[in-house]
Each structure stands twice: as C-alpha cells, then as structure tokens.
C-alpha positions as CSV (number, residue, x, y, z in Angstrom):
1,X,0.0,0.0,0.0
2,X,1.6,3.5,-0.8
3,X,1.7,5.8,1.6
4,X,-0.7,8.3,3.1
5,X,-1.2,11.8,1.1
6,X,-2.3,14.4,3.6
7,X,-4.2,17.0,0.9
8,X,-5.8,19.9,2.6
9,X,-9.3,20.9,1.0
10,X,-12.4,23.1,1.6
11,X,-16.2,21.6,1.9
12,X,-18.2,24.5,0.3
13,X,-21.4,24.5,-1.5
14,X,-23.8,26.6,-3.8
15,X,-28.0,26.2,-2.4
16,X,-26.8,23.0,-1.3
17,X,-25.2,21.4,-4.1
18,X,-22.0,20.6,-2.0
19,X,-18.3,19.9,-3.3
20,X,-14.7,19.4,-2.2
21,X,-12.4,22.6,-3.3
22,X,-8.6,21.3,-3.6
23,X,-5.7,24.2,-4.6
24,X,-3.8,22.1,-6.6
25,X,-1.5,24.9,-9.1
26,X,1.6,23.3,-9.4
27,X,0.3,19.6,-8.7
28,X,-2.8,19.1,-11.2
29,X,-1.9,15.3,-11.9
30,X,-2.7,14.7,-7.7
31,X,-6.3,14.7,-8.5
32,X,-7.6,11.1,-10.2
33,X,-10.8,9.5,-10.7
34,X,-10.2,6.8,-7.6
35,X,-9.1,10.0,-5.3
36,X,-12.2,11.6,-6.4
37,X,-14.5,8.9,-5.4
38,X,-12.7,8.6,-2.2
39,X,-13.0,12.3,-1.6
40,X,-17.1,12.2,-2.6
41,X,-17.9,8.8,-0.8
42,X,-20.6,10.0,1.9
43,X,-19.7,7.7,4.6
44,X,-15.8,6.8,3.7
45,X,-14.9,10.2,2.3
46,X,-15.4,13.7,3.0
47,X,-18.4,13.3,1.0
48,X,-19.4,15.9,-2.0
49,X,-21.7,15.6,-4.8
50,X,-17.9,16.5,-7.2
51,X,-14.7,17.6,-6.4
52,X,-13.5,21.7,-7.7
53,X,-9.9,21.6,-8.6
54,X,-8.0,25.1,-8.5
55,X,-5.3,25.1,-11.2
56,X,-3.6,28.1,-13.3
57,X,-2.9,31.2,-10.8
58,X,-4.9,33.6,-8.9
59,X,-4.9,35.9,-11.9
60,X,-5.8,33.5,-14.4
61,X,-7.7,30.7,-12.6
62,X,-8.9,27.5,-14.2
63,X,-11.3,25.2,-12.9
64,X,-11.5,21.4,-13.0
65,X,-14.8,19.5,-12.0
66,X,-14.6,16.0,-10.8
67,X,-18.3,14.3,-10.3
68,X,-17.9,11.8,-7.5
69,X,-18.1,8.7,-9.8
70,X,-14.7,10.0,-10.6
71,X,-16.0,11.2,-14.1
72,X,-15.2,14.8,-15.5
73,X,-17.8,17.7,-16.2
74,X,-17.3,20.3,-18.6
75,X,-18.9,22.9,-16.2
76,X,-20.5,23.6,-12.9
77,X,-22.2,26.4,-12.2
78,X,-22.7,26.2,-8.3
79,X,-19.3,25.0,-8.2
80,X,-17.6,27.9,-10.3
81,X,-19.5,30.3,-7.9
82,X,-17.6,28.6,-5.0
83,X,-14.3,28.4,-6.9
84,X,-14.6,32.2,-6.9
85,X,-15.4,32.3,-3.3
86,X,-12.5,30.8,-2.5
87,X,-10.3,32.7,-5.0
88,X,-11.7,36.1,-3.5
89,X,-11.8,34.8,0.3
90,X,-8.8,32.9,0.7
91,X,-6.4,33.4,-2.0
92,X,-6.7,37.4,-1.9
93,X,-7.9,38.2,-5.8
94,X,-9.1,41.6,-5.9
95,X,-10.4,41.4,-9.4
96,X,-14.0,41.7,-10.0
97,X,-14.8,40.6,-12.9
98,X,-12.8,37.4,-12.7
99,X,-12.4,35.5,-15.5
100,X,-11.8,31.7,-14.5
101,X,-11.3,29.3,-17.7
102,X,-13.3,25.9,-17.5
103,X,-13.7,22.8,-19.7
104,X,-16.4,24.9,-21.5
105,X,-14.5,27.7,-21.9
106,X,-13.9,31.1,-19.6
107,X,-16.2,32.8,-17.8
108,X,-16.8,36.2,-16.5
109,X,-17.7,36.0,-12.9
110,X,-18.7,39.4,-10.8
111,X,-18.5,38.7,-6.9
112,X,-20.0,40.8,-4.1
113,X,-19.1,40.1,-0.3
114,X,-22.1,41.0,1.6
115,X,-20.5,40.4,4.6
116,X,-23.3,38.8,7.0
117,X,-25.8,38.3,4.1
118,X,-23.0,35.9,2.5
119,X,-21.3,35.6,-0.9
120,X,-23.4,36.3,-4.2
121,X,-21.7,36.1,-7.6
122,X,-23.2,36.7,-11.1
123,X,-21.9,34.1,-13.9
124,X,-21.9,35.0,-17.1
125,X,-22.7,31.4,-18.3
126,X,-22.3,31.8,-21.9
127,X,-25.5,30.6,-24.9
128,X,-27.4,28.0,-24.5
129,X,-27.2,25.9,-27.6
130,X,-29.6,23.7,-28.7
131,X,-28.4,20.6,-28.6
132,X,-29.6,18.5,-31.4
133,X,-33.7,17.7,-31.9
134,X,-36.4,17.5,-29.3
135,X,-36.9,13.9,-27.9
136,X,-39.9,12.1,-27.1
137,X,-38.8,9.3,-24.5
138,X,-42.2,7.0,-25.0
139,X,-40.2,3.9,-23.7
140,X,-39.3,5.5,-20.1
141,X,-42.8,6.8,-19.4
142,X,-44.2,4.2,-18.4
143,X,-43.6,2.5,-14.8
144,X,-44.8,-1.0,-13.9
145,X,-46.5,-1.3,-10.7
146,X,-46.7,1.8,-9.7
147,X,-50.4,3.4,-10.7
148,X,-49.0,5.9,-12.6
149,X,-50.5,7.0,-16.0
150,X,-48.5,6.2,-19.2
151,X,-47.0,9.6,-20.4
152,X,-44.5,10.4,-23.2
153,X,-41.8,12.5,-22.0
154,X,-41.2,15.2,-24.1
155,X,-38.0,17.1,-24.0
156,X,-35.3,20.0,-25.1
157,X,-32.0,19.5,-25.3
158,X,-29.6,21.9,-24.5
159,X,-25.9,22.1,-23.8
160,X,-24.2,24.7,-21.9
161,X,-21.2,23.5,-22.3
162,X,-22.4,20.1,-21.1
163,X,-25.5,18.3,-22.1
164,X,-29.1,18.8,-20.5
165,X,-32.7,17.6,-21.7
166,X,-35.3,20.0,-20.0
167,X,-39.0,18.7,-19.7
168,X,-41.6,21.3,-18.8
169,X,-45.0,19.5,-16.7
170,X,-46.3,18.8,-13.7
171,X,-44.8,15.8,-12.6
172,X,-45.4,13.3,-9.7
173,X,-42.5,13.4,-7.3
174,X,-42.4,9.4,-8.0
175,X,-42.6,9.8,-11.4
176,X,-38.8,12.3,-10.8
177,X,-37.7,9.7,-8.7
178,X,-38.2,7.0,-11.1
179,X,-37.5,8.4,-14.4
180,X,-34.2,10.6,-13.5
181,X,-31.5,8.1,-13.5
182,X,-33.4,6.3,-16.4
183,X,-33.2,9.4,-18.2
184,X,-29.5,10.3,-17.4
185,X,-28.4,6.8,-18.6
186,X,-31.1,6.3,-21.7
187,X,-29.4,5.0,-24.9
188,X,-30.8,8.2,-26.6
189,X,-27.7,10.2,-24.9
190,X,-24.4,8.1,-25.4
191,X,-22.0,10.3,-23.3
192,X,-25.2,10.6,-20.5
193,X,-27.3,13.7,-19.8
194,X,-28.6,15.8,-16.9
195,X,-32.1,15.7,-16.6
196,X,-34.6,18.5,-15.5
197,X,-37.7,18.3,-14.6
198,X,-39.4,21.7,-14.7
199,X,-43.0,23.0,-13.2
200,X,-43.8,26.4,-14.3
201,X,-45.5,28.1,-11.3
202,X,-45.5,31.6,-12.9
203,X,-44.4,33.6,-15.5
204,X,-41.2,34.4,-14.2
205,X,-40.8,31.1,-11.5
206,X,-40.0,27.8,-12.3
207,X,-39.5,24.8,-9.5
208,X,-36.8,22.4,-10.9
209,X,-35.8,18.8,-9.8
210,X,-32.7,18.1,-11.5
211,X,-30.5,14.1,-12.1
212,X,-27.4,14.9,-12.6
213,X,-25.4,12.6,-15.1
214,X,-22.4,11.4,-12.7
215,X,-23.8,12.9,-9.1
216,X,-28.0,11.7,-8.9
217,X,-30.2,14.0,-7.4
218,X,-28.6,16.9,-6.3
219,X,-30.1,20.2,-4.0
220,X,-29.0,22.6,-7.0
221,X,-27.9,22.3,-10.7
222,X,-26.2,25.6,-11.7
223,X,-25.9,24.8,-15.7
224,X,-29.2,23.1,-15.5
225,X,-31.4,26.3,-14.1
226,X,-29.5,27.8,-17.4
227,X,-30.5,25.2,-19.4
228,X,-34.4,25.1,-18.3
229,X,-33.9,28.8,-18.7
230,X,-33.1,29.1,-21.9
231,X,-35.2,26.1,-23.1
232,X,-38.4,27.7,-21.7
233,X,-36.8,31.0,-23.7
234,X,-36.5,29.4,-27.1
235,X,-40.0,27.6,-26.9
236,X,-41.9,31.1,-25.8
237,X,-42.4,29.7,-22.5
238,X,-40.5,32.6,-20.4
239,X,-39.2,35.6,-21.0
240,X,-36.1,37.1,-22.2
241,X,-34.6,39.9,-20.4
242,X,-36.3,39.1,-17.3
243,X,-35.0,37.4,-14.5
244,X,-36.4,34.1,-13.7
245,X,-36.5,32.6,-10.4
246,X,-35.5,29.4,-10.5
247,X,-36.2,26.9,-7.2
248,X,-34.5,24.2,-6.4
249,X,-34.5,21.7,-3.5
250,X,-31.2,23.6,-2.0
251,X,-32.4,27.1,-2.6
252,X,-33.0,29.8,-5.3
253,X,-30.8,30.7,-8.5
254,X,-31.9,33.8,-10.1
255,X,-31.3,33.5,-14.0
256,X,-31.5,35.8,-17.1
257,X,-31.2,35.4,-20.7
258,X,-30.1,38.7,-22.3
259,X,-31.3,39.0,-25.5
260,X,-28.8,41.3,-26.9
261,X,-26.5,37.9,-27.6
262,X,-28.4,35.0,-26.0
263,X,-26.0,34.9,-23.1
264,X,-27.4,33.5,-19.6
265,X,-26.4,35.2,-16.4
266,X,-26.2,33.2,-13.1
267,X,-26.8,34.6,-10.0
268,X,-26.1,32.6,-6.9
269,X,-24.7,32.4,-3.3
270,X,-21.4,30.7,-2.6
271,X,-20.8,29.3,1.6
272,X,-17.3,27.7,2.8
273,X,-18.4,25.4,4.9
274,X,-15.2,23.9,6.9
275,X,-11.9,23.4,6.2
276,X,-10.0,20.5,6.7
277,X,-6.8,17.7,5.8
278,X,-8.1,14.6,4.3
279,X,-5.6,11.5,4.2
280,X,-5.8,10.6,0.4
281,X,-5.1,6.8,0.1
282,X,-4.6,6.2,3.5
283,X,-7.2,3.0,2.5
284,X,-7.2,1.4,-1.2
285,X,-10.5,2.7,-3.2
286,X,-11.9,1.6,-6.3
C-alpha cells in the first residue's frame, strides 16, 4: 500500500449542491478519478456531490470538475461560484470581474461580499445551444406497478457547455424519482445527460428537480437552471430579459437570458463550509 497523502481541502457548496475545493497549481496530476470517489464517498470520504480543482494562478484561474463517480464535467455552475469564493476569500484576488477558464471555456464571474448576508456572484454562463432535436422518450414513461399513468416524455436538449434535456410538466415526485436516472443513462444520450424536470409556477418562477449525469439527485444544478432557462426561452415559455427565479431543492438561482447575444447570467450564493486535511489513500478505493 503506498503511503498516506495528507491533501488539505475546503467543503463549500452553492444552495446545497456541496463539493470538495482542492488548490492544486503546481500539482494538477494529484487529482484522479479513484481520489475523487474517495473524496465524494458520503460515509468513507469527505463526502461531496464533485470535487473543484484550483489550477492556473490567482490571476488566471482554471477550474477542473470531478463528479464523484470520478468522471469529468465540462462545467459547474454552483461549483464555479464557490471556486470564486475561495479565489476572493482565501487566496486574496481583488479582481472583480474574474475570469476563471473551465472545460467549456472562460467565464466572467462578478462577486459581491455582503459580509453577514453571505457571498453572491453573477456568472456569465455563456449561450445555451440547442443541442440536437427534441426527444420524445415514449419507452421510459411508463412504470410498472406503480399506478401511474402512461405519459411520453417530451423534452429540449440543451448544452451549456455540457449536455441537458429540459422537460416542462407537472410531474409526480415518484414519477422524478423513477425516471431521473433512467433518463440520465437512456441509450438516446451516449455520453449521459442531466435531466430536468421543470414545473412552471409563474411567468417568471420555475420549480426544478434536477439528475445529474455522474452525481443523482442533487439540492442545486447551476448549468441546468440555465439550461431550463433558456429552453423555456426558445419555446416562448418565459421571458427574455427578465429574471427568472429558479427553485430548487437547496435554494434559489436567479437566471436571465439577455437577449442582446443569447448569453445566460447566473446569480447565486457561494458558503465555505469547513476546512480541513483529508488522508488521500490512506485505504485502497476503487
């Protein structure tokens, strides 16, 4: 067995969607998929629904986003707020905007410390593409045993940066519960997807349950508020240029789609939640 690595880390989270933050400039290669499902593990670990690695430098940050099966994600947009947190908080950047690169390219990120009231920051978030044809997932609607009406689900795709299928209903919480990971994994997205399912209660709120491909269920989805954002957008559903309140289990992302380019702007809190040294290997994990 090789020895111990004592890696020091912050637990943080964005409306509840919860992560590991690791400062690893100069030591990138540390982080691998086996020390990132060590890290997540809920009972064994730290436990996180991903892992936000720090690399670059405090002027030019770059983000890495571990999911804790130990596969990648393009972007995170609860975990880029934190990443900016921490860059602000701990490391001492003063610039505001920041501009942190991530696997779906850099984005603008302007921070305000409200002291007592907690950490807000707005994320540009870039377009949100359309991300190949509607689907109508006939096969997954139905649930054996259950009582539940046969449905189709009907959905947008949309990537911001990583994939998303948005479905706009009402939808029985066993019905979210059922069809999420059967979404997530459906032969109908090779790479995997993360699944929303949206409930309009207003013309300017949305309630959102979202599966995330790699996490489950999660109390937040940054990128997938954007996506059901700017899916409810493009099918005349909400409104441009207005901000949209979108709820999720964890708490509240406020999301806008200006019109001028099609660009989505995040706004979010950010909370450390302890700091601490984890002993990375200190048992084998697979």
């Amino acid at each position: 067995m090789s020895p111990a690595l004592r890696l020091p880390f912050r637990k943080v989270h964005g409306i509840g969607n919860d992560f590991v933050f690791a400062d690893l400039r100069g030591d990138p290669g540390r982080m691998t998929p086996a020390l990132a499902r060590e890290l997540c593990h809920r009972t064994l670990g730290v436990g996180a629904d991903g892992v936000l690695i720090l690399t670059g430098t405090v002027a030019e940050p770059e983000m890495t986003v571990w999911n804790a099966d130990g596969s990648r994600a393009e972007m995170c947009g609860n975990g880029i707020r934190c990443v900016v947190m921490e860059l602000v908080r701990g490391l001492g950047a003063t610039a505001n905007p920041v501009v942190v690169g991530t696997g779906a390219g850099p984005r603008e990120c302007r921070w305000e410390d409200r002291g007592g009231e907690g950490f807000h920051v707005e994320v540009d978030m870039g377009p949100g593409h359309p991300d190949g044809d509607d689907v109508e997932l006939q096969a997954l609607a139905g649930i054996e045993g259950d009582g539940l009406p046969v449905r189709p689900l009907r959905g947008v795709r949309v990537s911001m940066g990583n994939p998303h299928v948005v479905f706009f209903d009402r939808f029985d919480p066993r019905e979210i519960r059922a069809w999420g990971p059967r979404v997530t994994a459906s032969p109908a997205f090779p790479g995997g997807v993360n699944a929303e399912f949206a409930t309009l209660q207003g013309p300017r709120r949305v309630d959102l349950v979202v599966h995330e491909r790699g996490a489950g269920f999660t109390q937040g989805c940054g990128t997938g508020a954007c996506a059901v954002v700017a899916a409810g957008v493009r099918t005349g559903l909400l409104p441009p240029d207005e901000t949209v309140a979108v709820a999720l289990p964890g708490g509240r992302l406020e999301i806008r789609v200006r019109s001028s380019d099609g660009h989505l702007l995040m706004t979010g809190p950010a909370v450390e939640v302890f700091e601490g040294c984890v002993l990375s290997g200190a048992v084998p994990f697979r």
